[in-house]
N, CA, C and O atoms as a MOPAC input file, in Angstrom:
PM7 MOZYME 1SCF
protein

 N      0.86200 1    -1.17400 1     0.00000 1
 C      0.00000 1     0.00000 1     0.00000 1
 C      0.90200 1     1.22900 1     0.00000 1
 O      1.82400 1     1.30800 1     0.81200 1
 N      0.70600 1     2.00500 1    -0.72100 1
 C      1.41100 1     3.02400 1    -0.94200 1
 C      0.93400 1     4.17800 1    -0.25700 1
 O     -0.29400 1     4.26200 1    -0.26600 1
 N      1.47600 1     4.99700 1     0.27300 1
 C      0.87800 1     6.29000 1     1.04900 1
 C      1.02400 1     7.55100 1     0.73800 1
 O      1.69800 1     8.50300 1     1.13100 1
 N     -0.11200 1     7.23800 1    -0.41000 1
 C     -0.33600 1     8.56400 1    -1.41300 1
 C     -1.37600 1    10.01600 1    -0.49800 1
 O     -2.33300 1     9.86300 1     0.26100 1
 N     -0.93500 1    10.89600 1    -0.80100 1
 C     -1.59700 1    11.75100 1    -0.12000 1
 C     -2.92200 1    12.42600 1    -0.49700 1
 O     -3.00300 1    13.07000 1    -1.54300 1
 N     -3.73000 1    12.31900 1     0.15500 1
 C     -5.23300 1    13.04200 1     0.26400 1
 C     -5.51100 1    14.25100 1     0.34200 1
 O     -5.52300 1    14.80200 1     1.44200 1
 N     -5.85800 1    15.07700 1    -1.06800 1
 C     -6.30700 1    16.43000 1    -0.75500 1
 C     -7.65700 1    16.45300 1     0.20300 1
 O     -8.45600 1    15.53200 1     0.37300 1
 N     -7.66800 1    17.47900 1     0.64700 1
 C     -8.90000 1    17.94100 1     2.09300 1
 C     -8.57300 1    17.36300 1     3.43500 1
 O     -9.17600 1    16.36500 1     3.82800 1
 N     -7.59300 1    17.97500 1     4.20000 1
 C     -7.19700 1    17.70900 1     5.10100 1
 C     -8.28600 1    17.41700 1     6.18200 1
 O     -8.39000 1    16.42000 1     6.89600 1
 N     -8.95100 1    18.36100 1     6.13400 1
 C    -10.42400 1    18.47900 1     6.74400 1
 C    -11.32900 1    17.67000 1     6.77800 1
 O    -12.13100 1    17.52500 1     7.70100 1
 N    -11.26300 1    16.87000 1     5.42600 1
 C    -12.71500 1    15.89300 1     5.48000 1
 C    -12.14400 1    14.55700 1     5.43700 1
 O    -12.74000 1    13.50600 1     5.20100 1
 N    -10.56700 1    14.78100 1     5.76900 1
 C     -9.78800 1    13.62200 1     6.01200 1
 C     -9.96000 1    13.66900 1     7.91500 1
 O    -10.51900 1    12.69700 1     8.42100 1
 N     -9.58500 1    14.52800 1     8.62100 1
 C     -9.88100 1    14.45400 1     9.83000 1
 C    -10.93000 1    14.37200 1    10.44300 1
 O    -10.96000 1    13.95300 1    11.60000 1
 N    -12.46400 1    14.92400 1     9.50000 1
 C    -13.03700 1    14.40900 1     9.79600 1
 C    -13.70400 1    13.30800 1    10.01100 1
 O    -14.45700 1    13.09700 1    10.96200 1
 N    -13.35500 1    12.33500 1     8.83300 1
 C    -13.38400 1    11.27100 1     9.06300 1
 C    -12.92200 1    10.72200 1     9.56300 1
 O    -13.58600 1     9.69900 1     9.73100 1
 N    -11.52400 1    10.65500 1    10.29700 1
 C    -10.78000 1     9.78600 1    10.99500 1
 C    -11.88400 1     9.96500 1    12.34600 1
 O    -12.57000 1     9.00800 1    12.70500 1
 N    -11.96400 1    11.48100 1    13.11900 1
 C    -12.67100 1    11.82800 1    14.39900 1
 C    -14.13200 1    10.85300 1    14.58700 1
 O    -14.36500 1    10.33500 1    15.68000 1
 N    -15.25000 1    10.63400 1    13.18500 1
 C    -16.19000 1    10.28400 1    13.56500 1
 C    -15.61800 1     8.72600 1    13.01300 1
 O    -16.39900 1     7.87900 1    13.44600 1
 N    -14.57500 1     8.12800 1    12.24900 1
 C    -14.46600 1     6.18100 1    12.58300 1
 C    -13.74700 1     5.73300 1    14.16300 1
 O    -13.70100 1     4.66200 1    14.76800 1
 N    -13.11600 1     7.42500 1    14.53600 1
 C    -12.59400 1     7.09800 1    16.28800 1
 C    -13.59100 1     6.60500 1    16.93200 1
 O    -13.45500 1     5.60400 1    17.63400 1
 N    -15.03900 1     7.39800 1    16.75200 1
 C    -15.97900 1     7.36000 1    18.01300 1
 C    -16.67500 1     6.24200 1    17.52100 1
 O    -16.70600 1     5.23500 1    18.22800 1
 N    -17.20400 1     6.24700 1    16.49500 1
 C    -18.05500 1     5.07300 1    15.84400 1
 C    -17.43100 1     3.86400 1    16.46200 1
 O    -18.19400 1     3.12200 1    17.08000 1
 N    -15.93400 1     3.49000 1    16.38100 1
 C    -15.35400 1     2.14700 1    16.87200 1
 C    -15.42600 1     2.43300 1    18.25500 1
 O    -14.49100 1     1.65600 1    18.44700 1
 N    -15.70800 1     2.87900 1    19.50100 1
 C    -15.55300 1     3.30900 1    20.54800 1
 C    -17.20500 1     2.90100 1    20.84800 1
 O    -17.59000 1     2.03600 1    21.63600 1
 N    -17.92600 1     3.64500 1    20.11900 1
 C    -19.20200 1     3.36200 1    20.44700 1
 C    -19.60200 1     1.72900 1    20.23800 1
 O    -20.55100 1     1.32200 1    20.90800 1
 N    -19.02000 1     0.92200 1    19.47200 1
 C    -19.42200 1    -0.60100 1    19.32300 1
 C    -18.50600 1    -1.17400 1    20.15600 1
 O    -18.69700 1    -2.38500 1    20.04800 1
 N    -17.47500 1    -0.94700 1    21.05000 1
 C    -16.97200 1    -1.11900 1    22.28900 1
 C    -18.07800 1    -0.96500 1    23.64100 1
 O    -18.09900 1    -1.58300 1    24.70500 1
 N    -18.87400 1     0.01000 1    23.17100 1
 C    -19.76100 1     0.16200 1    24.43800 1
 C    -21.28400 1    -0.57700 1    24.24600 1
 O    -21.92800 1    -1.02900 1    25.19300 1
 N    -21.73000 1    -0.60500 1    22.80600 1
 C    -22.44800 1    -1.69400 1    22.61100 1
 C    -21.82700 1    -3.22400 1    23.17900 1
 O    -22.29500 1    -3.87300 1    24.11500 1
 N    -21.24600 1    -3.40300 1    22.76300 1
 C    -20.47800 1    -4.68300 1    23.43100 1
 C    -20.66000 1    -4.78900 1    24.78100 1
 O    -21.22600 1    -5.69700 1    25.39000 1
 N    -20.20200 1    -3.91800 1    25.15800 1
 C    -20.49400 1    -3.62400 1    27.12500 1
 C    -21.87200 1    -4.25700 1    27.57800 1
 O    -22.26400 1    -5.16200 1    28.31400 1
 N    -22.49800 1    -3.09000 1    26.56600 1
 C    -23.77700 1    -3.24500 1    27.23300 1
 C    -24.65100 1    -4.59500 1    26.94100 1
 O    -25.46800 1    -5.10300 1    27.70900 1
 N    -24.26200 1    -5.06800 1    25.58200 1
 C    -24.76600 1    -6.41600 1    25.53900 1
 C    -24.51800 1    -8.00200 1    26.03200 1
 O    -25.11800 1    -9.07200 1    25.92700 1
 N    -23.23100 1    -7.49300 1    26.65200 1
 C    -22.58900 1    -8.12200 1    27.44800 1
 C    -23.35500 1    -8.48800 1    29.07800 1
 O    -23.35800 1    -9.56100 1    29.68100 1
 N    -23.99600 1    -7.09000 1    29.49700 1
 C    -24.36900 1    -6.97600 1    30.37100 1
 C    -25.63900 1    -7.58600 1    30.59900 1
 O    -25.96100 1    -8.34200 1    31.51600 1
 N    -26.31300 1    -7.16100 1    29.65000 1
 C    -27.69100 1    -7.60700 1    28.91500 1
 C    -27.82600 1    -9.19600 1    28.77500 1
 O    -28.80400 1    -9.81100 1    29.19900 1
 N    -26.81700 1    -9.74800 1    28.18000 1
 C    -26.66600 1   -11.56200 1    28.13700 1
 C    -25.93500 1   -12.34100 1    29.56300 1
 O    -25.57000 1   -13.49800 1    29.77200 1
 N    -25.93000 1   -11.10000 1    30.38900 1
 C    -25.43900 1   -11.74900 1    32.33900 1
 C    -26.81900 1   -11.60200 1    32.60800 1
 O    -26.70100 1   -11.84700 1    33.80800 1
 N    -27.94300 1   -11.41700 1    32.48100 1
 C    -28.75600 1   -10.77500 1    32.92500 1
 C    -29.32500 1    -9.49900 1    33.90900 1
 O    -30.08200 1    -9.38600 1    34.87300 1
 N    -28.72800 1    -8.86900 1    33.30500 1
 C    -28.76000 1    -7.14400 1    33.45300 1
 C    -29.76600 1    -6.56800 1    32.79900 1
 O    -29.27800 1    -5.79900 1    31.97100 1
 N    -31.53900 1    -6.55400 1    32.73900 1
 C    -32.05100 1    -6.38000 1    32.22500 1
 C    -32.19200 1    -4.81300 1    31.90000 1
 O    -32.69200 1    -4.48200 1    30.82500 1
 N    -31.87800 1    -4.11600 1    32.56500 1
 C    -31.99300 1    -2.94700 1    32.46900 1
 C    -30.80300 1    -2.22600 1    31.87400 1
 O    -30.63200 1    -1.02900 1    32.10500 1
 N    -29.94800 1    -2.94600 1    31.08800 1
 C    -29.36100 1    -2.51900 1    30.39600 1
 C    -29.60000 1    -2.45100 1    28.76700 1
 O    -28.83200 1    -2.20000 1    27.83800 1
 N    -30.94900 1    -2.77100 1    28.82400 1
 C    -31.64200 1    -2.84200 1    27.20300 1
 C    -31.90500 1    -1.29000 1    27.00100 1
 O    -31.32400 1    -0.74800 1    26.06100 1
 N    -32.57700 1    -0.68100 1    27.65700 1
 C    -32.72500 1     0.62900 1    27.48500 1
 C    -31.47900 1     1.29000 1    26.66600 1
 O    -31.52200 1     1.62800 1    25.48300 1
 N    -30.49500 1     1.38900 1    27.43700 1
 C    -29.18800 1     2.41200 1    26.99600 1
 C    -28.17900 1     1.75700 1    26.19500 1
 O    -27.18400 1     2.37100 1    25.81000 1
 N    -28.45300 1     0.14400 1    25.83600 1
 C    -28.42200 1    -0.46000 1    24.17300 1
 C    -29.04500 1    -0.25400 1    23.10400 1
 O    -28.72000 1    -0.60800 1    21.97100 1
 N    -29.98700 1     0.34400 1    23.44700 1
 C    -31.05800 1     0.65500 1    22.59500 1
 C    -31.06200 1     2.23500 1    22.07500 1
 O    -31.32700 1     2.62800 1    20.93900 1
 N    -30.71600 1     2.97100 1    23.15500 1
 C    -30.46300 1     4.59600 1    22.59400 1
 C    -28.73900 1     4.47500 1    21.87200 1
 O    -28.26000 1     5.03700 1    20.88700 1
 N    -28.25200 1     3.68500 1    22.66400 1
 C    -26.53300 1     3.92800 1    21.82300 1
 C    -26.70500 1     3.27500 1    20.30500 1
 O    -26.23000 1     3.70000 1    19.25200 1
 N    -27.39600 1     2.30000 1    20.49300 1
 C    -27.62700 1     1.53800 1    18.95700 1
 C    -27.61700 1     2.68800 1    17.54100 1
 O    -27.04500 1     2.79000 1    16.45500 1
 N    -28.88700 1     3.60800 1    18.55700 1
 C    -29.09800 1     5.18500 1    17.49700 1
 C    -28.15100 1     5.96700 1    17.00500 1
 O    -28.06000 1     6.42100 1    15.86400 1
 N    -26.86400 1     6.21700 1    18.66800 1
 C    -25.76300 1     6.91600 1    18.73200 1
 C    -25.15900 1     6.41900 1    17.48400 1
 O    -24.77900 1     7.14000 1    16.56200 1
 N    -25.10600 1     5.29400 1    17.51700 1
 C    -24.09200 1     4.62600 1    16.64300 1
 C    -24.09500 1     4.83800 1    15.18000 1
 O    -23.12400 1     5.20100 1    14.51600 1
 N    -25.43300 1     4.54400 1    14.68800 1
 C    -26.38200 1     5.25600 1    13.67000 1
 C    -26.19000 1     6.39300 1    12.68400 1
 O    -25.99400 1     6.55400 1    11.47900 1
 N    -26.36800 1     7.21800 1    13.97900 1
 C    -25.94100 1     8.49500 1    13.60400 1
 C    -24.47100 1     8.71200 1    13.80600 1
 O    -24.19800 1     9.91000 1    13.73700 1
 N    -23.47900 1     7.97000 1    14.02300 1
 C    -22.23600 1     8.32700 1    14.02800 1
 C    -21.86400 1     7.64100 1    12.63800 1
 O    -21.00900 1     8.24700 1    11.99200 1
 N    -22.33500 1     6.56100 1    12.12100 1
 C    -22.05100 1     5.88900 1    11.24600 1
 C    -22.27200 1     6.85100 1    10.29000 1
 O    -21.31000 1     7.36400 1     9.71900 1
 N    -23.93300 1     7.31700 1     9.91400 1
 C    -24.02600 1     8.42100 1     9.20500 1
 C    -23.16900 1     9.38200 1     8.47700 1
 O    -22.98600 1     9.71900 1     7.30700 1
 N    -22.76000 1     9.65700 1     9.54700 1
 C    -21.85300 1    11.14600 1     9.55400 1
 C    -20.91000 1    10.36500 1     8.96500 1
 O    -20.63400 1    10.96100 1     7.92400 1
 N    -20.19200 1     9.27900 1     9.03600 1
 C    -18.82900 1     8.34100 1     8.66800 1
 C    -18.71400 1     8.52700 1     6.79800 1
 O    -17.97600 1     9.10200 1     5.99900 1
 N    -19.57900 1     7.90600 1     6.77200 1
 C    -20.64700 1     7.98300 1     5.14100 1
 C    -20.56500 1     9.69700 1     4.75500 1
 O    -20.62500 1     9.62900 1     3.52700 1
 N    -20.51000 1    10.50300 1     4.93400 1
 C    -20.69000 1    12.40700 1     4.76500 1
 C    -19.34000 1    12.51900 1     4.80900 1
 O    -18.89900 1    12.99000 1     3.76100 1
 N    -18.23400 1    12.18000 1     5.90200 1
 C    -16.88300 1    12.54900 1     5.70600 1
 C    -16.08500 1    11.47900 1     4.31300 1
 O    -15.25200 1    11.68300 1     3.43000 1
 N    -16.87800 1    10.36400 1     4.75600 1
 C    -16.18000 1     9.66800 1     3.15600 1
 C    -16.47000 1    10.70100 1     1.67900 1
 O    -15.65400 1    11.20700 1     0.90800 1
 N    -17.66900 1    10.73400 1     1.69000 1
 C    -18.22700 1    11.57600 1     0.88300 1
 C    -17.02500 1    12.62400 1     0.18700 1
 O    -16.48500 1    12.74600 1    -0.91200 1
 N    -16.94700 1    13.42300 1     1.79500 1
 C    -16.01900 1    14.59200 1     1.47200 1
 C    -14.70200 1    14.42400 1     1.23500 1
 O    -14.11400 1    15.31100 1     0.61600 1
 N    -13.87700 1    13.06800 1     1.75300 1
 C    -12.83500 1    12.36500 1     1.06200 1
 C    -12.90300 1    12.31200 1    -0.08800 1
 O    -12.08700 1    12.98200 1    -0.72100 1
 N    -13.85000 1    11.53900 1    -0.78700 1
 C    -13.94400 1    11.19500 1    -2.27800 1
 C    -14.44500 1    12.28500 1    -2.88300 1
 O    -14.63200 1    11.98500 1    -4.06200 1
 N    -14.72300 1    13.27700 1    -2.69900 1
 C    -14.91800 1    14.22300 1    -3.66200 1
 C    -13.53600 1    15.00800 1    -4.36500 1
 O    -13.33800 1    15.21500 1    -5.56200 1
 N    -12.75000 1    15.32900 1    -3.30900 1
 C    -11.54600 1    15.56500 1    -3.05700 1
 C    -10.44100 1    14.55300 1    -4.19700 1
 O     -9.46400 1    14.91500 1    -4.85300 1
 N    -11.12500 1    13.14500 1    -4.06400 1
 C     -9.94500 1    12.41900 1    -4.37200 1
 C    -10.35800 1    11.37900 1    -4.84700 1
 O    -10.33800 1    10.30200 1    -4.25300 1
 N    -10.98300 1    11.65100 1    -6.50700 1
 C    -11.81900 1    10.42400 1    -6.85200 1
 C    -11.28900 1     9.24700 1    -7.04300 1
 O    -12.12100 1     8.34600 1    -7.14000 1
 N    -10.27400 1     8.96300 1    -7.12500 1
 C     -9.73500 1     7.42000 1    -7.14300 1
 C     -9.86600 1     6.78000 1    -5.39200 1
 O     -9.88900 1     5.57600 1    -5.13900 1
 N     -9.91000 1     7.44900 1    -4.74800 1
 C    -10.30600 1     7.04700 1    -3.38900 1
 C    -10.88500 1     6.92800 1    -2.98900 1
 O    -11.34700 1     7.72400 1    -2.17200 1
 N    -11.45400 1     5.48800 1    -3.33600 1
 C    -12.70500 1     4.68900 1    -3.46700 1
 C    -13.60800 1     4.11900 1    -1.72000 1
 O    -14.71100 1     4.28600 1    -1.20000 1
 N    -12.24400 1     3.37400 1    -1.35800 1
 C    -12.39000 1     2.43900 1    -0.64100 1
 C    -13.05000 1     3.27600 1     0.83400 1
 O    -13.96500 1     2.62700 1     1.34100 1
 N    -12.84800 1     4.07100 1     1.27600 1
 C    -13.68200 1     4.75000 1     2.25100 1
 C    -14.92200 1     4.58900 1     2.28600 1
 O    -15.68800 1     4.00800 1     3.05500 1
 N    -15.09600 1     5.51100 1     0.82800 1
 C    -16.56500 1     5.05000 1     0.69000 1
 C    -17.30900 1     4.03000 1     0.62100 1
 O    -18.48500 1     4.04300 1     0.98400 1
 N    -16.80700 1     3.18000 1     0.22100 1
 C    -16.94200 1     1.91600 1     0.19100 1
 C    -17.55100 1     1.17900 1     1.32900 1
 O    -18.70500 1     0.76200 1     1.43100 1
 N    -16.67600 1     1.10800 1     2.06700 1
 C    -16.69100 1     0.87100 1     3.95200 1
 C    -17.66300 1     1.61600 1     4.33600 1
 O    -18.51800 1     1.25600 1     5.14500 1
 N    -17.61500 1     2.61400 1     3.83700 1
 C    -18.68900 1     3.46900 1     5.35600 1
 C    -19.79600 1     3.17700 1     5.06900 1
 O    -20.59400 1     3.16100 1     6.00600 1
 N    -20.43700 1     2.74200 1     3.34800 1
 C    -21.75400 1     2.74500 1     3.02300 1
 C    -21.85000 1     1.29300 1     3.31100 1
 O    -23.06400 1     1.11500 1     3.41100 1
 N    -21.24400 1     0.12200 1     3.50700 1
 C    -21.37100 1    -1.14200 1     3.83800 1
 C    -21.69000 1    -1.15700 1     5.43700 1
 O    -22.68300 1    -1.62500 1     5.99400 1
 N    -20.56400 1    -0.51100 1     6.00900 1
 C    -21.29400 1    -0.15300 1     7.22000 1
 C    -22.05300 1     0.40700 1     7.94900 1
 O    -22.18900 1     0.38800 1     9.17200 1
 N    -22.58900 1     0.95000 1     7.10900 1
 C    -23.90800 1     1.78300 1     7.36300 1
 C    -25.60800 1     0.61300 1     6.92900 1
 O    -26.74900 1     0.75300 1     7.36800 1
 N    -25.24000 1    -0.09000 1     6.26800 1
 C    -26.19000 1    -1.23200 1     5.59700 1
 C    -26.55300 1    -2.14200 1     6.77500 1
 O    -27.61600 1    -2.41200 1     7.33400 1
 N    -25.27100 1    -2.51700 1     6.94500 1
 C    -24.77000 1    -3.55200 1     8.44000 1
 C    -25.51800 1    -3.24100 1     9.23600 1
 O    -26.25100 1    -4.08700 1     9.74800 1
 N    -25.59200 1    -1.42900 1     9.72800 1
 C    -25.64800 1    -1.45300 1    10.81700 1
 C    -26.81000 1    -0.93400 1    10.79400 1
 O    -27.14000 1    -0.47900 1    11.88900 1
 N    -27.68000 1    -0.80300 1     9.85200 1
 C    -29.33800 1    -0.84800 1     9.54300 1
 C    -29.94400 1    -2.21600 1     9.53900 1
 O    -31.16800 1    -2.29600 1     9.64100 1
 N    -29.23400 1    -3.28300 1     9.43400 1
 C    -29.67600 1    -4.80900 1     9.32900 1
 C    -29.33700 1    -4.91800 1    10.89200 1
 O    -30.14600 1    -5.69700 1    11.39700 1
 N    -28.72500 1    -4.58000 1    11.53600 1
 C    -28.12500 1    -5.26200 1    12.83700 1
 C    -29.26900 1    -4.39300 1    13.93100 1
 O    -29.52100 1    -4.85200 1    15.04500 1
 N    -29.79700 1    -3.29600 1    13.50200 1
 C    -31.11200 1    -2.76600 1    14.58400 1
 C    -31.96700 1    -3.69900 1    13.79000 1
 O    -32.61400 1    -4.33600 1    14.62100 1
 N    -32.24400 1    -4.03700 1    12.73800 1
 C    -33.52600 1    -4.79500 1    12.49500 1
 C    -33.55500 1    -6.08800 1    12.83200 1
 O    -34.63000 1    -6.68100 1    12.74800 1
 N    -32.08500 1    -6.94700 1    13.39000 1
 C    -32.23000 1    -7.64800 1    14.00200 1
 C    -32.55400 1    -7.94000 1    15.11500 1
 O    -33.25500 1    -8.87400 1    15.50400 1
 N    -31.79100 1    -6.73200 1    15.95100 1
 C    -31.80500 1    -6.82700 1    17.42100 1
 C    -33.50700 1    -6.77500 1    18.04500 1
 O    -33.96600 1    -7.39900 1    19.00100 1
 N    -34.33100 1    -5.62800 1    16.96200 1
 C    -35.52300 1    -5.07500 1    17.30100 1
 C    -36.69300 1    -6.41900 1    16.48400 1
 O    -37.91200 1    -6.32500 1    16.34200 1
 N    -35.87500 1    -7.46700 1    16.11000 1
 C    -36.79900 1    -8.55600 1    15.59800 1
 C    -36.27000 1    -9.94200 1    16.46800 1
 O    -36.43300 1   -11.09900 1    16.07900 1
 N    -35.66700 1    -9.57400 1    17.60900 1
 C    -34.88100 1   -10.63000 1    18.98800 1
 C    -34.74900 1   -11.88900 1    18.16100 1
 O    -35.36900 1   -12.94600 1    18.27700 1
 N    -33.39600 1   -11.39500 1    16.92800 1
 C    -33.37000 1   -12.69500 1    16.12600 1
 C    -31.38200 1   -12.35000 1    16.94000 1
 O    -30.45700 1   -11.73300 1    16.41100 1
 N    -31.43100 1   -13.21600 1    18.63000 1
 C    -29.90300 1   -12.71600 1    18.78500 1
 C    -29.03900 1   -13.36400 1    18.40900 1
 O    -27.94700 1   -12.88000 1    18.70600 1
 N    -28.97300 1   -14.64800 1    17.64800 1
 C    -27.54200 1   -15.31000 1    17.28900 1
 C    -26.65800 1   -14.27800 1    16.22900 1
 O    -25.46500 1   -14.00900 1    16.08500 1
 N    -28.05400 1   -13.82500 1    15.51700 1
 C    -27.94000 1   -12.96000 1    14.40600 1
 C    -27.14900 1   -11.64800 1    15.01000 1
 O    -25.98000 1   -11.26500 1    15.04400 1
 N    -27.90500 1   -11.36400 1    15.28100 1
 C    -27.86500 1   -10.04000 1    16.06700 1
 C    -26.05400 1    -9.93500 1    17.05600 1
 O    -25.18100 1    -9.07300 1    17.14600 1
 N    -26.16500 1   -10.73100 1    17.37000 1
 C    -24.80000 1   -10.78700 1    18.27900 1
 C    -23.38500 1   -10.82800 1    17.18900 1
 O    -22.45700 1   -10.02000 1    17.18000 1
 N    -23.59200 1   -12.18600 1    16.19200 1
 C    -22.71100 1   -12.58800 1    15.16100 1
 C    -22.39900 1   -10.58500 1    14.30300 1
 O    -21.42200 1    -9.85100 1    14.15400 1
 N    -23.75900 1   -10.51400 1    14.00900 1
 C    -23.32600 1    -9.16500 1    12.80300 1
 C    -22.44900 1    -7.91200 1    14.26000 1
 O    -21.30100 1    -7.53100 1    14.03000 1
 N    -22.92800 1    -7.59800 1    15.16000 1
 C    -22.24600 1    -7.09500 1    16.07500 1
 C    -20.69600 1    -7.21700 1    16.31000 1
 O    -19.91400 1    -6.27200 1    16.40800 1
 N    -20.43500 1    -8.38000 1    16.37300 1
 C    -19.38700 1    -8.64900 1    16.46700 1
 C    -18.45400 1    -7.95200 1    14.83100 1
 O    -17.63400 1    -7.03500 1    14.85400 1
 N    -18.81500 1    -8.56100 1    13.83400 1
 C    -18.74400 1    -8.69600 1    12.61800 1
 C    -18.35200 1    -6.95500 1    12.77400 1
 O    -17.18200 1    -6.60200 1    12.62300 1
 N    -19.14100 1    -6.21900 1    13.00100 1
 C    -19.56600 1    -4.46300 1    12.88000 1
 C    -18.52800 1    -4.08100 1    13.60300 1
 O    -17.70100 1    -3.33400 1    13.08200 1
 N    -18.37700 1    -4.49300 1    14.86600 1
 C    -16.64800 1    -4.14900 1    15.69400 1
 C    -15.79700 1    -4.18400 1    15.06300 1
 O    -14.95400 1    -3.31000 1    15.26500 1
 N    -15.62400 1    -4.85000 1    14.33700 1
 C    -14.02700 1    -5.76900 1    13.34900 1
 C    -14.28700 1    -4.55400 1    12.26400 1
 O    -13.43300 1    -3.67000 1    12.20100 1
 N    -15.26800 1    -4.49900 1    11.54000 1
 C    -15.21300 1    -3.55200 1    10.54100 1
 C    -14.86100 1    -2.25600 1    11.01200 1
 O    -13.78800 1    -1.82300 1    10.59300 1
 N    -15.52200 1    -1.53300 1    11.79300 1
 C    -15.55400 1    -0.57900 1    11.87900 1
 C    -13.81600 1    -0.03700 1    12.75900 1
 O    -13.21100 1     1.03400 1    12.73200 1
 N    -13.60500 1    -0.95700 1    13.23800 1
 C    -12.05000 1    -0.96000 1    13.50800 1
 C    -10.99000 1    -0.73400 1    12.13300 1
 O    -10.11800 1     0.07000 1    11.80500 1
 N    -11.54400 1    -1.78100 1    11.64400 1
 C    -10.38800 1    -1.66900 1    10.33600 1
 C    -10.54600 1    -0.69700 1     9.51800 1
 O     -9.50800 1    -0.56100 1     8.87100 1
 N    -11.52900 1     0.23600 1     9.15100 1
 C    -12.52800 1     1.44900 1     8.56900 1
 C    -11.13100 1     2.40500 1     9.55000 1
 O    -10.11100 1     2.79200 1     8.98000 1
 N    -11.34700 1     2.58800 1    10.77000 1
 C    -10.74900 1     3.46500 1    11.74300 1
 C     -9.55900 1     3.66500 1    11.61400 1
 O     -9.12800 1     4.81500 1    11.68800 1
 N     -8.25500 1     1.97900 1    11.25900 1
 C     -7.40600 1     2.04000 1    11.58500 1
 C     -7.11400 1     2.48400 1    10.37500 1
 O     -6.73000 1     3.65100 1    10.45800 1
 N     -7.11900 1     2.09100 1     9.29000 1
 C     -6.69600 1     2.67100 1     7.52200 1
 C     -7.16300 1     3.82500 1     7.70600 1
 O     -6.26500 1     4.61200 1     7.40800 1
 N     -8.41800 1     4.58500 1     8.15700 1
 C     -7.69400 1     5.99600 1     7.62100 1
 C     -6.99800 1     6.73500 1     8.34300 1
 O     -6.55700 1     7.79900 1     7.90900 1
 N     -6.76100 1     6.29600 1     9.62300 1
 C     -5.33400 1     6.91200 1    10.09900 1
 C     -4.38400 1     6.75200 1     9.36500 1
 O     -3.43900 1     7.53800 1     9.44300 1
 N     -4.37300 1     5.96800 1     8.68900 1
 C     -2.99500 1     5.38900 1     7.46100 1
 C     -3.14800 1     6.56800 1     6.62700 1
 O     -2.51800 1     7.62400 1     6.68600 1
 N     -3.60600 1     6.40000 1     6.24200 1
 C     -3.70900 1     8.21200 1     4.93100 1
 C     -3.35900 1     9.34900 1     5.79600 1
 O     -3.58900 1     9.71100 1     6.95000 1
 N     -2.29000 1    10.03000 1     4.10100 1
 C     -1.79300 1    11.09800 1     4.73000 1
 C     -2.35700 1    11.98300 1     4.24700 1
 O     -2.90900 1    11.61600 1     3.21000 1
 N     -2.59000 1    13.52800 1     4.58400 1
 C     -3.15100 1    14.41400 1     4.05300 1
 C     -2.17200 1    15.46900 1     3.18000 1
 O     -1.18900 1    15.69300 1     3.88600 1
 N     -2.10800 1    15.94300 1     2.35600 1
 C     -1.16200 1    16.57400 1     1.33500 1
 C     -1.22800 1    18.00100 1     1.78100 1
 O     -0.39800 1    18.85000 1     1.45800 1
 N     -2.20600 1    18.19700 1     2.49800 1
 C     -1.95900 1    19.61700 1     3.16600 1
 C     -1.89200 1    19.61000 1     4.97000 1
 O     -2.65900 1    20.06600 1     5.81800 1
 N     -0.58400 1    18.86100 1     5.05600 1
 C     -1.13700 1    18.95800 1     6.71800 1
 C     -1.44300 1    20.09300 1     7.55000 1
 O     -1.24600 1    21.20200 1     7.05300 1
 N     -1.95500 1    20.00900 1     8.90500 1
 C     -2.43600 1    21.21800 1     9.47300 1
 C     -1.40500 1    21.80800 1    10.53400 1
 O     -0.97900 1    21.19400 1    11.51300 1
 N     -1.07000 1    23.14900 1    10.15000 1
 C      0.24600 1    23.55600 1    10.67100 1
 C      0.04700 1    24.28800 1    12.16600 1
 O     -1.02000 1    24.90100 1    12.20400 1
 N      0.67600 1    24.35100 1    13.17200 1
 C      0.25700 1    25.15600 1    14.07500 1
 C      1.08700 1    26.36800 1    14.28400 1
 O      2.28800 1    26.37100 1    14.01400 1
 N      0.43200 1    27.44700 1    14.78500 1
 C      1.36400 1    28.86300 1    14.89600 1
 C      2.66300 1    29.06700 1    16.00200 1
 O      2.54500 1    29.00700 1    17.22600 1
 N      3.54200 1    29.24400 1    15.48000 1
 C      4.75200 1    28.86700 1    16.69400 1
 C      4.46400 1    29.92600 1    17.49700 1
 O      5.09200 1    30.09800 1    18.54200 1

């Protein structure tokens, strides 16, 4: 892999900031479903609002790819990822909210791993205009 540089420094950091939290947030799904399968029933509630968090962080993931690839049309693969994981993670509430959990747990898991590897590659990209600070 070669480490060709990315015009839009900006919609390069932004994307890195929202695949940080997005992978952070399916760390805490994990938690909580974790908690949820000890029998912690009352941890369905605030699995259930982060599920959204997640959602909408994914969202936004998909908008900074966007703004990657506009920037840098051979730079595919972002986009790529974020709109797969965004599919995923519209199938994985329609599982959870249809208590189909082998399913539900398996794509979860599955969604961690992705959204990690989504996170860790675009830290790999460099930006061609880095951001300088004032001495």
């Amino acid at each position: 892999m070669t480490a060709r540089g990315v015009n839009g420094g900006g919609a390069l950091t932004l994307l890195r900031l929202v695949a940080a939290l997005a992978c952070l947030e399916t760390l805490v799904q994990g938690l909580l479903a974790g908690m949820l399968l000890n029998g912690d029933v009352a941890s369905i509630d605030p699995h259930g609002v982060n599920a959204y968090v997640f959602e909408l962080l994914v969202f936004l993931q998909v908008v900074a790819a966007v703004l990657v690839w506009r920037g840098n049309r051979r730079l595919t693969w972002p986009l790529k990822a974020a709109i797969g994981i965004l599919a995923a993670t519209f199938t994985q509430t329609a599982l959870g909210l249809a208590s189909s959990l082998a399913a539900h747990v398996t794509l979860g898991v599955a969604l961690c791993a992705m959204q990690t590897v989504l996170g860790v590659r675009a830290f790999t990209l460099r930006s061609d205009h880095p951001v300088t600070t004032p001495a």
